[in-house]
C-alpha positions, 0 to 999 in steps of 0.5 A, spaced: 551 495 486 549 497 479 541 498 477 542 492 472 544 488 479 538 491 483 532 490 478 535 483 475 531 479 479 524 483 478 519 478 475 512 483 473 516 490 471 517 491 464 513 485 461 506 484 461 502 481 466 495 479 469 492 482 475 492 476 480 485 473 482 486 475 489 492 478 494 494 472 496 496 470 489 499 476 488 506 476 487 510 484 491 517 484 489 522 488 493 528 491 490 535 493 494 535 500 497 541 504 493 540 509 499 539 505 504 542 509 510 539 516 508 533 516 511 527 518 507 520 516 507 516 514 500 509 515 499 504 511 495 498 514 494 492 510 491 485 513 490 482 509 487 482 502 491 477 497 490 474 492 494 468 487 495 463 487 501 464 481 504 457 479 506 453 484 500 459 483 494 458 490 492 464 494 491 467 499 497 472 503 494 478 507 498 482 513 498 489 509 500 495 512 502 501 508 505 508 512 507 514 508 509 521 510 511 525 504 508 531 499 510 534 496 506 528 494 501 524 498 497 516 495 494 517 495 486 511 500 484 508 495 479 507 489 483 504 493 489 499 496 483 498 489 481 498 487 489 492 492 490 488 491 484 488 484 487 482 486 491 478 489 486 475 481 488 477 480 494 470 479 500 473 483 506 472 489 511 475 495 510 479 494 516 481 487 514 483 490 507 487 496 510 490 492 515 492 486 511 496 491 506 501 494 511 502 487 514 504 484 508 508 491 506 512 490 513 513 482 512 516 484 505 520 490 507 522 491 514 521 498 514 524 502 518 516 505 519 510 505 515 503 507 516 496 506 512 492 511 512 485 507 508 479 512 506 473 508 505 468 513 501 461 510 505 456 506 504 450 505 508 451 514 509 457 513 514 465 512 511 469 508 515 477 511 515 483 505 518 488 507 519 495 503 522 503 504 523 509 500 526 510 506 532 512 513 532 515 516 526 522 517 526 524 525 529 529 525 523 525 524 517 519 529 513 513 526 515 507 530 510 501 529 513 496 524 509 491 531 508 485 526 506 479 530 507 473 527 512 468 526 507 464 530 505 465 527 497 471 526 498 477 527 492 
């Protein structure tokens, strides 16, 4: 499989385009996996998430970081940035938010793992952290910790 092939349906990359109005408007692509079979693990990390408080409409704002062993797919990096910048108007709980992005990254991918680690800075004085995984970590992959600190104004 060539790299023309393996990109030749990706609609966003290399054009320009309009962050979605909200997630569910926004369009992930995936892209063949050309190491499929050797197992690795991708990270994306995005300390800059934002989205709006669904009862005040103030913005919350996260430290995101989303480690996946793939299969046979890898998530395109510029649709998952338009993907997650969908929230910036997006009304729901941290835990919603953070829970909504690895649900809809494990439909689209069926990884062989993924975790999420969400890192909300607080509001109200008291920062709420969610975390999710698909199961154990496979034994014959690095797997580096998410080294996000507890907050104390957090970076």
């Amino acid at each position: 499989m060539t790299k023309d092939d393996i990109y030749s349906d990706l609609k966003q990359l290399g054009s320009a385009t309009v962050l979605p109005e909200n997630p569910e408007a926004a369009e992930l692509e995936r892209v063949p996996n050309p190491q499929a079979g050797t197992p690795y693990c991708v990270r994306f990390t995005a300390p800059e998430f934002t989205s709006l408080c669904p009862m005040t409409g103030q913005p919350d704002f996260a430290h995101l970081v989303i480690d996946y062993v793939p299969n046979d797919w890898l998530v395109e990096s510029k649709s998952l940035k338009l993907y997650l910048g969908s929230f910036r108007n997006h009304g729901a709980f941290h835990e919603d938010c953070t829970v909504s992005i690895a649900k809809r990254l494990v439909d689209l991918l069926d990884p062989e793992w993924l975790r999420i680690g969400g890192y909300w800075y607080p509001r109200g004085g008291i920062p709420i952290d969610v975390f999710y995984q698909t199961g154990a970590a496979p034994e014959n992959v690095w797997i580096p910790d998410q080294d996000v600190p507890t907050y104390r104004g957090r970076g």
